[in-house]
C-alpha positions, 0 to 999 in steps of 0.5 A: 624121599617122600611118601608118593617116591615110596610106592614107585622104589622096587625095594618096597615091592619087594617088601610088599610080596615078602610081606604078604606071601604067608598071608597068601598061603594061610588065607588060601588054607582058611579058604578052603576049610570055609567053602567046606563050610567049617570055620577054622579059628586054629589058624593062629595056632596051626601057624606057629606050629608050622613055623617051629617044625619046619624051622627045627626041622632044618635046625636040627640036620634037615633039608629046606624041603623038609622042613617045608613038608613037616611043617605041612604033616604038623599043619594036617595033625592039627586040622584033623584033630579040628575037623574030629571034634568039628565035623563027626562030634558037631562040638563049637566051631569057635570054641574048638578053633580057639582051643586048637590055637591055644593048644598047638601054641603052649605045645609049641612054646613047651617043645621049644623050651625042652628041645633048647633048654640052654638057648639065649637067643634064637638060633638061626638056620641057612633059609631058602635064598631069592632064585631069579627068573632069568630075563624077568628078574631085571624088569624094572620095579616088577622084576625084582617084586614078583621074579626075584623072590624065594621058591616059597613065594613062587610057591604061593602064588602057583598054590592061588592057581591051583586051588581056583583050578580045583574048586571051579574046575574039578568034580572035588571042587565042585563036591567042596563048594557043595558041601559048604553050600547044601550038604543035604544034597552032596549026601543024596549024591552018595557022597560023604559029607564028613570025608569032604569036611575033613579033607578039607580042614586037613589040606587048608591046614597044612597050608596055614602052616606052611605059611608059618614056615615061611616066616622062620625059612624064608622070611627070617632064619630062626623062631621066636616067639610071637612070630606069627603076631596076629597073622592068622587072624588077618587072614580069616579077615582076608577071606571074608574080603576076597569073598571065599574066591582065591584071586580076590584073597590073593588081591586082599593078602597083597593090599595089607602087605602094602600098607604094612610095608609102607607104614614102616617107610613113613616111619622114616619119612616122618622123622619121629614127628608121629607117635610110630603107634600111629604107622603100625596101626594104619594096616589093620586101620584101613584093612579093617575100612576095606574089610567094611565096604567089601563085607556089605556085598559078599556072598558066604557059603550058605553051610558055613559053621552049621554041623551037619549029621548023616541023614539030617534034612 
C-alpha cells in the first residue's frame, strides 16, 4: 500500500472519525464559552477531569450513561469555578484557565492515586461498543466511517447541530453572540450579562468534558495518565480556524484527525526509513499552516477576553 492507497481504505475513516470525535465535542465546548466572550484556556484540565470521572464512574459499578453525565456535572463544577473568578471578579482570563487546568489535572491525578493505591496498571471497563445504522452502515468507505461508530460520536455530531441551531436560531443564542459582541447592549435590553457569561462557560465545559470521557469510554477502556496529550489546546486552535462558527470547527476537528491518522499509516509505509519524530509531528505542522491562512481572515467576537461589570459603558 502506498501513501494515495491510505486515504481511500475505510479503516482510515474509520480512524479519522474515532480521532477527532473528542475534538468535535471539546472544540464545540470552547466555542461557546468564546462567543460568550470568555476564553476558557482550563479546557486541557477541564478534559482530564472528564475523562477520569466518567471512566471511575463506570469502574466502580455505573452504567456508560452515567458516566457520560458525571463527567458532563465534573465538566459544569469546574466551568463555573472559571466563569466565578472570570465574569463577576473580572480576574485574568489566561491566568485563571491556566489554573483551572493546573487544578483540575493534579486533583485528578491526586484522586486516582487514593481511589487505586495498589493499581499497577490501567484497569479497564466494558466502553461503549460501535451501534450500526441498519442500511447506511454497509455503504462502502462511508458507511463504516460515519454509520458504524459509537453512540458517543453520533452524539457529537447531533451536538455541532444543535449548537448552530441555538445560536443563529434561538433568542439565547442570539443574547450569547450578543454578549461576546457588545454586552453594554444585551444589559440595556434588560439582560444579565454575568447569567449569559456563566451559563455558557458552564455548558461548553460540560462539553469538553464529555470530550475527555470519550477517550476513556469509547476511544479506550481505561484512564492513564496524559491522555488528553494536548488536546484541549488543539481545540482552542480549532476554534479560531472554523472562525467561532460549529460547521467550519467541525470541518477543522475532522482536518487534523486526518493528518494524525495518517501520519501513523505512513509510519508503516516508510518502513523506519524517516525518524517516526517526523510522522508525529506533521498533524500539528500542517495544522498549525492552516491555523495561518485561516486566522488572517476570521472575524472573532468583538467582547472576547474583555470583563465587563454592570453598568459600564
Amino acid at each position: 500500500m502506498d501513501a494515495i492507497d491510505i486515504l481511500l481504505t475505510g479503516s482510515f475513516w474509520v480512524a479519522v472519525i474515532r480521532i477527532a470525535s473528542p475534538l468535535i465535542f471539546a472544540t464545540m465546548g470552547e466555542l461557546i464559552c468564546e462567543r460568550a466572550g470568555v476564553l476558557n484556556l482550563g479546557i486541557e484540565g477541564i478534559m482530564t477531569v472528564g475523562a477520569f470521572t466518567g471512566w471511575l464512574t463506570v469502574y466502580l459499578g455505573g452504567d456508560l450513561w452515567l458516566g457520560v453525565a458525571i463527567a458532563a456535572l465534573a465538566g459544569v463544577a469546574f466551568g463555573l469555578l472559571h466563569g466565578l473568578l472570570t465574569v463577576p471578579l473580572g480576574l485574568s482570563q489566561h491566568v485563571t484557565g491556566i489554573g483551572i487546568t493546573l487544578l483540575a489535572t493534579s486533583l485528578t491525578y491526586f484522586t486516582y492515586r487514593v481511589a487505586l493505591p495498589e493499581v499497577t496498571s490501567p484497569p479497564k471497563i466494558e466502553p461503549f461498543q460501535p451501534f450500526p445504522l441498519p442500511g447506511l452502515s454497509g455503504i462502502p468507505i462511508v458507511g463504516p466511517a460515519l454509520f458504524n461508530q459509537t453512540p458517543l460520536t453520533y452524539l457529537a455530531f447531533v451536538l455541532v447541530a444543535v449548537v448552530a441551531w441555538i445560536l443563529t436560531r434561538t433568542p439565547v443564542g442570539i443574547a450569547l453572540r450578543a454578549v461576546g459582541e457588545n454586552p453594554a447592549a444585551v444589559e440595556a435590553q434588560g439582560i444579565s450579562v454575568t447569567a449569559v457569561r456563566m451559563g455558557a462557560v458552564a455548558v461548553g465545559s460540560a462539553c469538553m468534558a464529555v470530550g475527555g470521557a470519550f477517550l476513556t469510554m469509547s476511544a479506550f477502556n481505561s484512564f492513564f495518565f496524559e491522555m488528553i496529550n494536548g488536546r484541549g489546546w488543539v481545540c482552542i486552535a480549532l476554534v479560531v480556524f472554523g472562525s467561532w462558527r460549529p460547521g467550519k470547527a467541525l470541518l477543522g476537528a475532522v482536518l487534523f484527525a486526518a493528518f494524525d491518522a495518517y501520519q501513523v499509516r505512513l509510519q508503516q509505509v516508510t518502513g523506519g526509513a524517516i525518524p517516526y519524530q517526523v510522522f508525529l509531528m506533521l498533524p500539528y505542522v500542517l495544522s498549525i499552516l492552516a491555523l495561518i491562512v485561516v486566522a488572517r481572515r476570521a472575524s472573532y467576537p468583538k467582547a472576547l477576553m474583555a470583563p465587563y461589570q454592570k453598568g459600564e459603558r
